[in-house]
C-alpha positions, 0 to 999 in steps of 0.5 A, spaced: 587 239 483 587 245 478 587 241 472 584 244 465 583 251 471 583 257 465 582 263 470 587 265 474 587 263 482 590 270 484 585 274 479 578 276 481 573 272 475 570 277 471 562 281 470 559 276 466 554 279 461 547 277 459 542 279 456 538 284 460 542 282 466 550 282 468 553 277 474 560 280 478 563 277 485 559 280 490 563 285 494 563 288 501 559 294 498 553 290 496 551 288 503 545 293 504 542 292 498 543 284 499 541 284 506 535 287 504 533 284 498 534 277 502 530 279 508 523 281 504 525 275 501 526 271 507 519 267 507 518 266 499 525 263 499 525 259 506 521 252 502 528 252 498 534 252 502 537 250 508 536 254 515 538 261 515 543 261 521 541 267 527 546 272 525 546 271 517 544 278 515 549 281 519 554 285 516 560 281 520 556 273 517 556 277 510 564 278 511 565 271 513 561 269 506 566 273 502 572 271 505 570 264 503 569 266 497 574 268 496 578 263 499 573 258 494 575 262 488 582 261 489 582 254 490 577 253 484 572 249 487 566 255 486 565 262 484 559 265 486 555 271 483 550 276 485 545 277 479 544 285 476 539 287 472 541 293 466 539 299 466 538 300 473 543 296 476 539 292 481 540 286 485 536 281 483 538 275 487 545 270 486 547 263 482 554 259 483 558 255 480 560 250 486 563 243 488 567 244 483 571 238 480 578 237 475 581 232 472 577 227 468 570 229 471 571 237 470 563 239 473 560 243 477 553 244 481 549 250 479 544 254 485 541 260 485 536 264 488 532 270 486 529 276 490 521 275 492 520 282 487 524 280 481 520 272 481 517 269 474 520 276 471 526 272 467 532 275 470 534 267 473 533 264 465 537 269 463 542 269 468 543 262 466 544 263 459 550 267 462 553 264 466 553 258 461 558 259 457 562 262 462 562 254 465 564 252 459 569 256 455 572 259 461 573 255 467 573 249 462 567 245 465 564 239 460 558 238 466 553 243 469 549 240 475 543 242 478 538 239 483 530 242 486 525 240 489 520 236 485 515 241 487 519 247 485 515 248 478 519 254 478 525 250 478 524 244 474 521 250 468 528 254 468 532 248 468 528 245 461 528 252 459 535 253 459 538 246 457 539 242 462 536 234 462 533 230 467 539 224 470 534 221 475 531 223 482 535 222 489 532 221 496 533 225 502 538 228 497 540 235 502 537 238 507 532 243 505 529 248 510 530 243 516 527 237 512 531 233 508 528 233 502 528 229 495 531 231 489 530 232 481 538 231 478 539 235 472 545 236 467 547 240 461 553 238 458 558 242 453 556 239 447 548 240 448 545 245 444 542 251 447 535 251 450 
C-alpha cells in the first residue's frame, strides 16, 4: 500500500545532499568503484553482514541489485543510496531505507555500510543526518528503525549520536556472517529532536 507515499513511483528519488557528503541511487556506472571499494572492504565488513554470495561483485549480480532496486523503489518498500563524499566525489559506502511499511505504521529500517578507508571519519554520521529529513519530509515516514550488533560500538555510537533511542534487544534477530546474531533495536521518530 502506497498510503501517505510522496515521491512518484515512476520517478528516480532525488541526490540527497549532506554536509561534506551527498547520497544518489546507484547507477550502472558505479560498479567499478563500488566493486572495488566492497572488495578491499570484504574482511572489515564481513562480521556485520550477511554472507556475501560467490558471484556478488560481478558485474552481472551488481545488474541483478539495480534491478531490484529499481523494482524496490517503485513498489515504495526501499530506496537504497550509495554515499559520496564532497569535493572528491568518492564512494565511501551505502545506506537504505528498507521494509518500508504505509498505512497506520508508516516506518522504515535503516542499514548502512562504509568502505575499510572511509571508517570512523564521519562520512556515515553525516549520511545519517542526510538521510533523515529525507524519511521524514519526503517519504513521509514517523518511524526510523535501525538494529546492530551489541558489539558494534561503531554502530551503537552512530545511532546515539545521530538521534535514535534504544527500544529493546532482540535474540537471534538476523543472520550475520552465518551466525544468527542478537540485536540492539533503536528508533527515531519525526517528532525527536535532533542529535
Amino acid at each position: 500500500m502506497a498510503f501517505f507515499r510522496s515521491v512518484p513511483s515512476t520517478e528516480i528519488f532525488p541526490a540527497v545532499p549532506g554536509d561534506g557528503v551527498y547520497l544518489r541511487a546507484p547507477q550502472l556506472s558505479d560498479f567499478a568503484e563500488w566493486a572495488t571499494l566492497r572488495e578491499a572492504s570484504r574482511d572489515f565488513l564481513a562480521p556485520w553482514e550477511p554472507i556475501w554470495p560467490a558471484d556478488d561483485l560481478t558485474r552481472a549480480a551488481f545488474r541483478r541489485r539495480l534491478r531490484r532496486y529499481a523494482e524496490d523503489i517503485r513498489n515504495d518498500l526501499a530506496y537504497p543510496f550509495f554515499i559520496f563524499d564532497r569535493p572528491h566525489n568518492n564512494l565511501v559506502g551505502g545506506l537504505t531505507l528498507a521494509n518500508i511499511r504505509r498505512g497506520v505504521a508508516q516506518a522504515g529500517s535503516l542499514g548502512y555500510w562504509i568502505g575499510v578507508h572511509y571508517a570512523r571519519k564521519g562520512y556515515m554520521t553525516r549520511a545519517v543526518q542526510a538521510v533523515i529529513p529525507f524519511s521524514f519530509d519526503a517519504l513521509r515516514l514517523h518511524r526510523l528503525e535501525a538494529a546492530c550488533i551489541p558489539s558494534n560500538a561503531a554502530s551503537v555510537s552512530l545511532l546515539e549520536k545521530t538521534g535514535f533511542k534504544r527500544e529493546g534487544y532482540a535474540r537471534e534477530y538476523l543472520c550475520i556472517d552465518g551466525v544468527w546474531q542478537d540485536h540492539l533495536l533503536y528508533a527515531r521518530l519525526k517528532q525527536d529532536v535532533g542529535a
